[in-house]
KOLPA-156348 format. One line per 8 residues: number of its first residue (from 1); their letters; for each residue z, y, x of C-alpha. Coordinates in nm, 4 decimals, padded with zeros to 6 digits. Each point is the difference from the previous one (the first is absolute). Layout:
<atoms>
NUM) A) Z,Y,X ~ ...
</atoms>
This chain:
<atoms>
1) XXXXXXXX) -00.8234,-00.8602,-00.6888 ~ -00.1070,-00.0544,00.3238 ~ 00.3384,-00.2204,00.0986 ~ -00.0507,-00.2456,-00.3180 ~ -00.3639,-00.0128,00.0145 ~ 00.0072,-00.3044,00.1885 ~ 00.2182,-00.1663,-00.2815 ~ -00.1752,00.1509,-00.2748
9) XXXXXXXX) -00.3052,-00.0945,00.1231 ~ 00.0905,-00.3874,00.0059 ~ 00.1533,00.0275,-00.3286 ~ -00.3816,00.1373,-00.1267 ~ -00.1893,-00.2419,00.1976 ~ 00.1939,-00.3114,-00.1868 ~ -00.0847,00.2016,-00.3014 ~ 00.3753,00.0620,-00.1028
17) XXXXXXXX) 00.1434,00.3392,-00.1516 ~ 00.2341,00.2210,00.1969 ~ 00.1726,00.3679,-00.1069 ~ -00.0738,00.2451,00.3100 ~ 00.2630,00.3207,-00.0600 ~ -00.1195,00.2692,00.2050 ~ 00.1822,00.3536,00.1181 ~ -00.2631,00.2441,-00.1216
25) XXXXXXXX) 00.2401,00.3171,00.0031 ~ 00.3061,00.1235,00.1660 ~ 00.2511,00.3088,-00.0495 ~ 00.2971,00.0899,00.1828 ~ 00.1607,-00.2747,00.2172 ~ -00.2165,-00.3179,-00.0926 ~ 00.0149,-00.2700,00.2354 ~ -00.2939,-00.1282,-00.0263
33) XXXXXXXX) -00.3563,00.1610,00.0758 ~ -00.3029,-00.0391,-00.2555 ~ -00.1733,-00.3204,00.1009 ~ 00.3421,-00.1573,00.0257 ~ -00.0557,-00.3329,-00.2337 ~ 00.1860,-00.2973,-00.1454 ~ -00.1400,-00.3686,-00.1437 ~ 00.1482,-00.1670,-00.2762
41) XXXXXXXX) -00.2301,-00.3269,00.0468 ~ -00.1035,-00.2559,-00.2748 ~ 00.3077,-00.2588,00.0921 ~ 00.2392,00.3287,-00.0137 ~ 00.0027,00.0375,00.4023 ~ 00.1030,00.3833,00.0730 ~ -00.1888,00.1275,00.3116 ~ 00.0026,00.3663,00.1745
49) XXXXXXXX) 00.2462,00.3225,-00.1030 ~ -00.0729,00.3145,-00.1909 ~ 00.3409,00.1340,00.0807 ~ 00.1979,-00.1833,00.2803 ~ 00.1890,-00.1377,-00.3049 ~ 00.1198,00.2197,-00.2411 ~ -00.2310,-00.0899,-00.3344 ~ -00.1630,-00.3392,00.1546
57) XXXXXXXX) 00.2528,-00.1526,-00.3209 ~ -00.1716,00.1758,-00.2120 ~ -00.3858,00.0378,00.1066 ~ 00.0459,-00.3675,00.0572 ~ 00.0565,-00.0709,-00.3631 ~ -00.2753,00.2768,-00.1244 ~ -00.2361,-00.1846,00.2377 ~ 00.0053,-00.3006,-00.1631
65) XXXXXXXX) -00.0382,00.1614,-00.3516 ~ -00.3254,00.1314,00.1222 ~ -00.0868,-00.3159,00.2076 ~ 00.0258,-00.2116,-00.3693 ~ -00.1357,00.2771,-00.2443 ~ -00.2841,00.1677,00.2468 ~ 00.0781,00.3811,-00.1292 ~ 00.0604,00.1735,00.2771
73) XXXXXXXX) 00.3162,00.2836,-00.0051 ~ 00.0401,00.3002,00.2550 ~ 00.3797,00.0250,-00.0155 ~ 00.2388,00.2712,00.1469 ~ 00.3136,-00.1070,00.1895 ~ 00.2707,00.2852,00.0791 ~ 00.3301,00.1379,-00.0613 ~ 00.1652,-00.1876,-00.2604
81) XXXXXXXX) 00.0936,00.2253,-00.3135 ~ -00.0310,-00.0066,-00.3416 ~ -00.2940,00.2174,-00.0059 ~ -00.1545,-00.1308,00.3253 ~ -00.0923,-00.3634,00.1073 ~ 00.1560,-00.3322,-00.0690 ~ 00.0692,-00.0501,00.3571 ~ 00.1280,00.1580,00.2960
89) XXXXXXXX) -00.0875,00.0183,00.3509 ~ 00.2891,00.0757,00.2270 ~ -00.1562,00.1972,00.2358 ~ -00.0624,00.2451,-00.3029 ~ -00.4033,-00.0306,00.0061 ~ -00.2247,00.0094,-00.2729 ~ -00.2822,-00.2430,00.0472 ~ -00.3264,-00.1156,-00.2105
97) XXXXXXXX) -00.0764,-00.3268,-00.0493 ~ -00.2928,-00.1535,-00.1027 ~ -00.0174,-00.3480,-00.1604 ~ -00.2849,-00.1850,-00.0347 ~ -00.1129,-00.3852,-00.0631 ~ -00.2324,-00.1110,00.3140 ~ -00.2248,-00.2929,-00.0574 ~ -00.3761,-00.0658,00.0277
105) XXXXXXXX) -00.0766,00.1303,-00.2922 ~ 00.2197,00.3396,00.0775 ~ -00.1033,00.0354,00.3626 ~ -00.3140,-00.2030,00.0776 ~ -00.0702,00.1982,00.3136 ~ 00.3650,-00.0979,00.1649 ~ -00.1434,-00.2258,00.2183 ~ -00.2780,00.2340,00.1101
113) XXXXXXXX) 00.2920,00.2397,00.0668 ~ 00.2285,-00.2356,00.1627 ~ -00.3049,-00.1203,00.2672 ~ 00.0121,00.3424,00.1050 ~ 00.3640,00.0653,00.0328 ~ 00.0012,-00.3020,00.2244 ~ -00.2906,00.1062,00.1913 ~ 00.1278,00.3847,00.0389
121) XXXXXXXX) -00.2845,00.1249,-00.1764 ~ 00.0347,00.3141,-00.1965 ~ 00.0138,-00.0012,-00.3931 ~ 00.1586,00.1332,-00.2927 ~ 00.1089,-00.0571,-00.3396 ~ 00.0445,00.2118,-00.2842 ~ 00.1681,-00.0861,-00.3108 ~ 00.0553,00.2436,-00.3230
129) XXXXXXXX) 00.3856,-00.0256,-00.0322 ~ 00.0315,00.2682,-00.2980 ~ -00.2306,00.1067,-00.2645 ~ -00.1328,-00.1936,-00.3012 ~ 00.1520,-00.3316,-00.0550 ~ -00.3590,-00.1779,-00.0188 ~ -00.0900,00.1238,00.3910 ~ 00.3484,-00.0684,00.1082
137) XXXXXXXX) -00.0542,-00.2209,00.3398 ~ -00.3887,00.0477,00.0453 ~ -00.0777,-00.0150,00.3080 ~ -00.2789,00.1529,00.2617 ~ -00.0085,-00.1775,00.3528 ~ -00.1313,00.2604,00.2488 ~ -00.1197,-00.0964,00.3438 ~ -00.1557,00.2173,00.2217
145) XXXXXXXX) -00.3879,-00.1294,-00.0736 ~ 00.0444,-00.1396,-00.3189 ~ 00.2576,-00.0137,-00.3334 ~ 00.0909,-00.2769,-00.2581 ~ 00.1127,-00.0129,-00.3209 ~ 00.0436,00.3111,-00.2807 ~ 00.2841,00.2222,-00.1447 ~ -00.1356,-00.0087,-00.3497
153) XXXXXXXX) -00.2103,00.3132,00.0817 ~ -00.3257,00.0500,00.2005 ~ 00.0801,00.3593,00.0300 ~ 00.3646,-00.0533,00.1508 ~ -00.1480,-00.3232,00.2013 ~ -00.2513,00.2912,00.1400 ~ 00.2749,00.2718,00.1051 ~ 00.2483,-00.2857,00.1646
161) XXXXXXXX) -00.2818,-00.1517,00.2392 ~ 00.0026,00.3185,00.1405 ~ 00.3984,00.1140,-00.0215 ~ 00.0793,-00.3315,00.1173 ~ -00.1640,-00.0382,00.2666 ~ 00.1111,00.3345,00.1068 ~ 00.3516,-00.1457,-00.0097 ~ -00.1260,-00.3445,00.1742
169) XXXXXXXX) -00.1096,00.2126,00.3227 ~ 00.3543,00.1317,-00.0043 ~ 00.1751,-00.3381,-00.0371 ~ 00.2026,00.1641,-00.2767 ~ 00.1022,-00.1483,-00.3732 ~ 00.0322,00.2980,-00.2664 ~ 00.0024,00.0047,-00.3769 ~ -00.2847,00.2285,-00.1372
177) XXXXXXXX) -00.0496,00.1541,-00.2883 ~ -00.2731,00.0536,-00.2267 ~ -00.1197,00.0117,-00.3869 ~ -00.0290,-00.2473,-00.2210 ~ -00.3362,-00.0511,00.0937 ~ 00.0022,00.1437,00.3945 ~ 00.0192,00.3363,-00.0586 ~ 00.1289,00.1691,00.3448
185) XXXXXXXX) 00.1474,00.2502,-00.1829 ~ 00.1410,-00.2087,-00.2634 ~ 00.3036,-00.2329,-00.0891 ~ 00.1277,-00.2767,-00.1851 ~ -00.0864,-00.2635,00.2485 ~ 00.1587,-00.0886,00.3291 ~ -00.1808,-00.2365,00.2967 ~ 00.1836,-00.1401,00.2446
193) XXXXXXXX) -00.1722,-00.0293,00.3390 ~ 00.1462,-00.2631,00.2636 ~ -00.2516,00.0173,00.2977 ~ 00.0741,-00.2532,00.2362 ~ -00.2227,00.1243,00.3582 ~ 00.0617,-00.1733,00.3411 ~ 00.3128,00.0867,00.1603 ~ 00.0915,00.3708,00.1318
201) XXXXXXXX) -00.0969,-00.0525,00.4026 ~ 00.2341,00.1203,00.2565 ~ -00.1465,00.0083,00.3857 ~ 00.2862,00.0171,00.2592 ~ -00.1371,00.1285,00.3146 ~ 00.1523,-00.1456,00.3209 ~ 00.1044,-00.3175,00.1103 ~ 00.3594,-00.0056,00.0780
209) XXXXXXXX) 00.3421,-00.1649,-00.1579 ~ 00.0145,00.2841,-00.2382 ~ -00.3760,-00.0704,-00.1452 ~ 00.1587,-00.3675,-00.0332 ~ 00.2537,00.0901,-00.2469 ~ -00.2118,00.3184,-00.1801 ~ -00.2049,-00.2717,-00.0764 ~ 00.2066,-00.2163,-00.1359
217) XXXXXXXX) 00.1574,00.2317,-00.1895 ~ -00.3405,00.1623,-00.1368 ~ -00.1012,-00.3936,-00.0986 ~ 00.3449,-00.0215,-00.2208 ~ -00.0967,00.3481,-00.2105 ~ -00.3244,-00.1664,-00.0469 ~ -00.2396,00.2045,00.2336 ~ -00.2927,-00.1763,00.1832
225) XXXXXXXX) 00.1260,00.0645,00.3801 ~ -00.2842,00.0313,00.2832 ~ 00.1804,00.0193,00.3304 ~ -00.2511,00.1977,00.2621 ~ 00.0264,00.0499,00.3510 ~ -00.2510,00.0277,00.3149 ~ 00.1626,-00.2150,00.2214 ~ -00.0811,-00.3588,-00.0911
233) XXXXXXXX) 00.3219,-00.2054,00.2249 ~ 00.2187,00.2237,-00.2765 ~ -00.1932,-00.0538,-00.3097 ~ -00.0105,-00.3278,-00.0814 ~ 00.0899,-00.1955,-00.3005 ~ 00.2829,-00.2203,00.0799 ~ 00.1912,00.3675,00.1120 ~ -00.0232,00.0920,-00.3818
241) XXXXXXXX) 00.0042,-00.2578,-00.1980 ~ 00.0986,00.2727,-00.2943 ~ -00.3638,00.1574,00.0432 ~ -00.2666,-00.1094,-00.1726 ~ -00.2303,00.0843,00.2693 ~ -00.0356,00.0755,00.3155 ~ -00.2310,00.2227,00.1812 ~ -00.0979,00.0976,00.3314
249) XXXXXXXX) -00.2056,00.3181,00.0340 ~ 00.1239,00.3339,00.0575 ~ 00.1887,00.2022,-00.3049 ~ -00.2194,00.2646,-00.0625 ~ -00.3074,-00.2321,00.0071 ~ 00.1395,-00.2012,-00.1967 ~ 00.0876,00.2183,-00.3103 ~ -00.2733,00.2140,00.0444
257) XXXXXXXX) -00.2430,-00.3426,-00.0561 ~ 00.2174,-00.0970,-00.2691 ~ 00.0339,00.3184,-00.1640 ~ -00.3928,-00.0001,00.0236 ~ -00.0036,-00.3202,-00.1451 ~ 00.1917,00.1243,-00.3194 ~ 00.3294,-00.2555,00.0922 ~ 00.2396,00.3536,00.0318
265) XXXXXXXX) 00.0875,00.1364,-00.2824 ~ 00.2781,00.2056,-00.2209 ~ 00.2011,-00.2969,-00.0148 ~ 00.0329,-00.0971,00.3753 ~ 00.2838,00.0742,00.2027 ~ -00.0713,00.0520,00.3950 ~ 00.3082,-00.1042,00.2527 ~ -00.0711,00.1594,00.3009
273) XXXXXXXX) 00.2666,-00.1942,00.2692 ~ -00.1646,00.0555,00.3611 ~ 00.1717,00.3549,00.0943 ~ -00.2770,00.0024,00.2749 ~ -00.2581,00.3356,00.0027 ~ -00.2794,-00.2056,00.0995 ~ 00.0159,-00.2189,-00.3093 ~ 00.1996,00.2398,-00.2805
281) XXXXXXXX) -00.1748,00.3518,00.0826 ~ -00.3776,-00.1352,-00.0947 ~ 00.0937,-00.2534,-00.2981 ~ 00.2111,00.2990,-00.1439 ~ -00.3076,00.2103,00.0582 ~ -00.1724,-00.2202,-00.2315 ~ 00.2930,-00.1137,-00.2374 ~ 00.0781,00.3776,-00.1148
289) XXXXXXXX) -00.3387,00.0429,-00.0349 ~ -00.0325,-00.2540,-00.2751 ~ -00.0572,00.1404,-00.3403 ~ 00.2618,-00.2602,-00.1828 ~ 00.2466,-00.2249,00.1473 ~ 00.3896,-00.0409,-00.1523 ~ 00.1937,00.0231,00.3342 ~ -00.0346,00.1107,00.3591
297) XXXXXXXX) 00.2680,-00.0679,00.2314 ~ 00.0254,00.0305,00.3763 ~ 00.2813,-00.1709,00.1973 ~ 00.1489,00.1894,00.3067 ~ 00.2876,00.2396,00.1234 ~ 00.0007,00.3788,-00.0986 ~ -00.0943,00.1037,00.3622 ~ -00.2891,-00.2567,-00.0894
305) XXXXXXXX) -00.0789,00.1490,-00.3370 ~ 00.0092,00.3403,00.1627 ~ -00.2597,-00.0874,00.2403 ~ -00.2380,-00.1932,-00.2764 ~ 00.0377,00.2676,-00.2020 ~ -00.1479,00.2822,00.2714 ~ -00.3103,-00.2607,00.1329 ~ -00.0681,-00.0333,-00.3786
313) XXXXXXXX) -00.0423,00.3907,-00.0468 ~ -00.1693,-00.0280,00.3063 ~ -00.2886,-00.2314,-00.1452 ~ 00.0324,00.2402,-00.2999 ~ 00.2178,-00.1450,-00.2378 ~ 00.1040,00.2368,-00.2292 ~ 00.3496,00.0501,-00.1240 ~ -00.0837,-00.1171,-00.3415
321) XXXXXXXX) -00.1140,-00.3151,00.1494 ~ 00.2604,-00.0363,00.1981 ~ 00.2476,00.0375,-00.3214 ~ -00.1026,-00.3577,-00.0648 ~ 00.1110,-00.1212,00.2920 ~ 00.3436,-00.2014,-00.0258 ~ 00.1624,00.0396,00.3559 ~ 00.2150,-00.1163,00.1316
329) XXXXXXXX) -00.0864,-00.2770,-00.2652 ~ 00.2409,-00.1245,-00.2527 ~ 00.3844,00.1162,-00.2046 ~ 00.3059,00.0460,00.2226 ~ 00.1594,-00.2943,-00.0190 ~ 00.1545,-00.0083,00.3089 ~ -00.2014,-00.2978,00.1080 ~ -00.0335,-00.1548,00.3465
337) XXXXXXXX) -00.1461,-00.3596,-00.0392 ~ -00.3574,-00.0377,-00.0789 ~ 00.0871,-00.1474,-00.3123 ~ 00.2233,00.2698,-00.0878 ~ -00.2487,00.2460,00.0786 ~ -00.2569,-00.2021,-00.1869 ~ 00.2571,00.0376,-00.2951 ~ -00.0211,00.3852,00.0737
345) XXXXXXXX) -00.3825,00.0244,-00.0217 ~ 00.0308,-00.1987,-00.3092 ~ 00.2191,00.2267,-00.1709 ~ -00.1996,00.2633,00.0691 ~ -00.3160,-00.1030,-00.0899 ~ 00.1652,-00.1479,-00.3550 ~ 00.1368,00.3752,-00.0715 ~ -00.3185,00.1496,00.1037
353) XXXXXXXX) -00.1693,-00.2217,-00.2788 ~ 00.2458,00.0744,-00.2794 ~ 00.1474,00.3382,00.1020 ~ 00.2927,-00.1129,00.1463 ~ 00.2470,00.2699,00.1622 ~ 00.1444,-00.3252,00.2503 ~ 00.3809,00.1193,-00.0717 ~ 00.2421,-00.2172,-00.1112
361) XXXXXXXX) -00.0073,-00.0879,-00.3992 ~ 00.4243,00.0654,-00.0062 ~ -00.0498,00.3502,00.1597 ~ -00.2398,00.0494,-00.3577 ~ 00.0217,00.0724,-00.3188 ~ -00.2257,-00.0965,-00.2806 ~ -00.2459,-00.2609,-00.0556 ~ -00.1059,-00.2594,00.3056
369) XXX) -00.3210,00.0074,-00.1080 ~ -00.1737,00.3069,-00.0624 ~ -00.3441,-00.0479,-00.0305
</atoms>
C-alpha cells in the first residue's frame, strides 16, 4: 500500500470510496511481492500494479465490484486451466489478492496511518483476509506504543499486538495464521500484516567518487544512505548529493554511537569504500561485532583484503566474524567505473537479501524467483 497511500488517502479525506487490491501471497514466479497494491478509485481511475500487468484487466473490473457492493473477496490469480484460475499470469506465478472497499467507514484510521507513512514513522496494519465471512477485512492498526481498531476478536486483537509488532521491528509483511478466534495453534483465519517502518539505512564509509554513486544507487533501492568520513574538505554535501546525510567524525565512532543509539540494525547495509587501515581496520572491528546488520562490505584489492583480514585477527576477530565480512565488496561484474562498481555492490547486496546465487538467469533453469 505504501505507493497508493498518498492517493488513497485523498480519496478518504474527500470522503469518496476506493477498491485497494492487495498481494497478500505469492508461489512460484509471482511478480509482484505482498504489499504490492492497486486503486480502482471512485471516478474509475486505476492506480499502482499487483502484477506488472498480467491480471490488472481483470482485478480492475473485480475492484470495482467490491468498490460498489462493499463485500470484500480474497481472489487467486494463476495458471489458467479449467480446474485452476480464471486468469493467467505469464510469468507462471500464483498470487493472492485481496479486495476490499476503503472508505471512512471501512478504514477510519487511514489517515492516522497515512501521517505516519509520510512522516517515516513505524506502523502496521493487519487485516483478516480468510476466515468467516462476517470478520472478513477487520482490521487491527499496530504501532509500536499503541493499536487501533479490532479484528472481531479481543483474544486474536491480544496475540497480533504482540506478533505484529514482532514483524514491525523486522520491517517485514507476512500472512499469519491463527483460529477462528486467535488460537496460535489453530486455523481457519488468515491476517495479513503490511508493516510499513522507516526505510532500511545504508552508511557508506568514505568520501570518494565511488561513495558518490553507492549512494545514489542505495537511494534508488530505497535505503536511507549516511555518507561518513573523518576528513571534513571530502565530506560535504554538495559531493553527494545522492546521500541523505553527511557526516564528519571518524567510522568507528560513528557506528559505534549509532549502534549505541539503537539506529543499526538487521536491516542496514554498511559500504565500507576507504581501503585505508587507519579508517577500515577499527570500524570493521566494531561492524562485525554487531549482533544484526544485513550486509557488510569492504572495498579494496585482494593484497588489501589479505592484509585487513590478518590486522583483524590481530585485534581478535574471529573467523566466524570474519565470515560476514564481504571483501573485496560486491558480484564480479567486471566493473571499472564507480558507477559500475556501485552497480556491483548493488547486486550483491540485492542477492544477499533474497538468496541470490548472482549468475546469469539464461545459464538457469527453473523458476526466477525462488523464494
Amino acid at each position: 500500500m505504501r505507493d497508493v497511500v498518498e492517493k488513497l488517502a485523498r480519496w478518504w479525506s474527500d470522503d469518496r470510496p476506493a477498491a485497494l487490491a492487495t498481494v497478500v501471497g505469492t508461489y512460484r514466479s509471482a511478480p509482484r511481492q505482498p504489499g504490492a497494491s492497486m486503486l480502482v478509485g471512485p471516478d474509475g481511475e486505476a492506480v499502482g500494479s499487483v502484477s506488472g500487468g498480467c491480471v490488472e484487466g481483470a482485478v480492475y473490473e473485480l475492484g470495482q465490484q467490491v468498490r460498489d457492493d462493499g463485500r470484500p473477496v480474497l481472489q487467486r490469480y494463476g495458471v489458467s486451466d479449467d480446474d485452476a484460475f480464471a486468469v493467467g499470469l505469464t510469468c507462471g506465478g500464483i498470487i493472492d489478492l485481496f479486495v476490499e472497499k476503503v472508505d471512512r467507514e471501512t478504514f477510519p484510521q487511514l489517515g492516522d496511518v497515512a501521517e505516519a507513512i509520510a512522516k517515516e514513522q513505524p506502523v502496521a496494519v493487519a487485516t483478516v483476509v480468510s476466515g468467516p465471512p462476517e470478520r472478513l477485512g477487520g482490521r487491527l492498526v499496530v504501532w509500536p506504543d499503541r493499536v487501533d481498531g479490532t479484528t472481531g476478536s479481543a483474544r486474536l486483537d491480544d496475540a497480533l499486538r504482540d506478533d505484529v509488532r514482532g514483524l514491525l521491528d523486522a520491517g517485514r509483511n507476512a500472512t499469519l495464521h491463527y483460529g477462528v478466534d486467535g488460537q496460535r495453534r489453530g486455523e481457519g483465519l488468515d491476517v495479513f500484516v503490511e508493516s510499513f517502518a522507516p526505510p532500511p539505512r545504508m552508511i557508506v564509509f568514505g568520501a570518494i567518487d565511488f561513495a558518490a554513486a553507492v549512494a545514489k544507487i542505495g537511494s534508488f533501492l530505497g535505503f536511507r544512505v549516511t555518507v561518513c568520513d573523518a576528513r571534513p574538505i571530502f565530506a560535504t554535501a554538495s559531493r553527494f548529493p545522492g546521500a541523505h546525510e553527511v557526516v564528519v567524525e571518524w567510522p568507528h565512532r560513528y557506528l559505534a554511537a549509532e549502534a549505541e543509539a539503537g539506529r543499526i540494525d538487521g536491516r542496514t547495509a554498511l559500504c565500507v569504500l576507504t581501503h585505508d587501515p587507519k579508517f577500515d581496520v577499527p570500524l570493521l572491528e566494531v561492524a562485525l561485532r554487531l549482533p544484526a546488520v544485513a550486509y557488510i562490505g569492504a572495498m579494496g584489492s585482494r593484497r588489501t583484503h589479505d592484509d585487513r583480514r590478518a590486522r583483524l585477527l590481530e585485534r581478535g576477530i574471529t573467523a566466524a566474524e570474519l565470515a560476514r565480512m564481504s571483501s573485496p565488496i560486491g558480484l564480479d561484474l567486471g566493473a571499472r567505473t564507480p558507477e559500475e562498481t556501485a552497480v556491483s555492490i548493488a547486486a550483491e547486496l540485492i542477492a544477499t537479501h533474497w538468496g541470490g546465487a548472482g549468475v546469469r538467469l539464461a545459464d538457469r533453469e527453473g523458476p526466477i524467483h525462488t523464494g
